[in-house]
N, C-alpha and C positions, 0 to 999 in steps of 0.2 A: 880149523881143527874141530870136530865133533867125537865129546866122550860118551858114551853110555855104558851107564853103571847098572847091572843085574847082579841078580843071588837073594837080594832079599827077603825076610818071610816072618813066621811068627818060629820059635824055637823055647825049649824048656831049659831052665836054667841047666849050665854043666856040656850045652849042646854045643853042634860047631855050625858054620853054615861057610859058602867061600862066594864071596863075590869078584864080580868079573869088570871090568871097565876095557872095554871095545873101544880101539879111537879110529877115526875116519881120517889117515895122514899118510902122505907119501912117505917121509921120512919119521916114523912112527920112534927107530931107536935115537933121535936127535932129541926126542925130551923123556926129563927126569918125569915120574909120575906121583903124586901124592894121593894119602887117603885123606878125610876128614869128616868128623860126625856133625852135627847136630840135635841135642835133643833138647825136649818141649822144656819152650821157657830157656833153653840157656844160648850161649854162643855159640855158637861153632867152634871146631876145635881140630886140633891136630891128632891123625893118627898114626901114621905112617909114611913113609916112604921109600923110593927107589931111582937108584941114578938111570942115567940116560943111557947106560952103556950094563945095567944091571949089576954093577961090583962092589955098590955098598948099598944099604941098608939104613933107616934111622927109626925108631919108636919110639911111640908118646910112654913113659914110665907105667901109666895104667894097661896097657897091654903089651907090654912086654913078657914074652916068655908063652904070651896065650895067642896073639898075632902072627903071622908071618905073610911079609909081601911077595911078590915073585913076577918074574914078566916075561912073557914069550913074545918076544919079536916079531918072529915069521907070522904070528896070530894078529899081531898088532892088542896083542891083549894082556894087560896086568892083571892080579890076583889079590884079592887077600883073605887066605884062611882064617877063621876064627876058631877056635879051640875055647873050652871051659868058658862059656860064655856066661856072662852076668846081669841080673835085672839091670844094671847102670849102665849096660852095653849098647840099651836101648837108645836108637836114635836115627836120623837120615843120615846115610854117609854116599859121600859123593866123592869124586875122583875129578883130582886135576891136572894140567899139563906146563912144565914148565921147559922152556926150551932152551938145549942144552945147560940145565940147570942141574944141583948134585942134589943132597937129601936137605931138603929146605924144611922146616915148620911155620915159615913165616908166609900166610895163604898171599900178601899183595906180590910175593914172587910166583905167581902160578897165572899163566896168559890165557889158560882154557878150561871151562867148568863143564862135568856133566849135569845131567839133573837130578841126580838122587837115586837113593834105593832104598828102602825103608825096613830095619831090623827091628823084631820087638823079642824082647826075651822074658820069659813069664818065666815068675817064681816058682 
């Protein structure tokens, strides 16, 4: 399984941007998909996700309400809108794959990594 994650860019605070995570898989709706950032200097971290069959949803408290994941099968492609974006929003977020997996936050449950896509949001 190969993810690549696109969208990323530079944006002004309050902006949106949507990225995309493409995966390279026969059976594309058999895994759940997760988001996760990283920014400089810190961990990695949880931001979202979506089940294998798209019927629930889970997000990290910090972007709740400004997030939204979503996934099109036929595309082999997940999403995740960002709305009212924030300098702290700043970070690489990559997309992962867990199979037949539900809305996880815990990343040693996810069997496939993309490589990143890099958000910056200026004040």
């Amino acid at each position: 399984v190969q993810l690549q994650a696109s969208g990323g860019g530079l944006v002004q605070a309050g902006g949106s941007l949507r990225l995309s995570c493409v995966a390279s898989v026969f059976a594309f709706d058999d895994y759940a998909i997760g988001w996760f950032r990283q920014a400089p200097g810190k961990e990695r971290e949880f931001v979202a996700a979506i089940s294998w069959k798209g019927g629930s949803t889970y997000y990290a408290e910090a972007v709740k309400g400004r997030f939204t994941i979503s996934r099109d099968n036929a595309k082999n492609t997940v999403y995740l809108q960002m709305n009212s974006l924030k300098p702290e929003d700043t970070a690489v977020y990559y997309c992962a794959a867990d199979f037949l997996g539900s809305t996880t936050s815990q990343q040693t449950r996810y069997d496939y990594w993309g490589q990143g896509t890099l958000v910056t949001v200026s004040s």
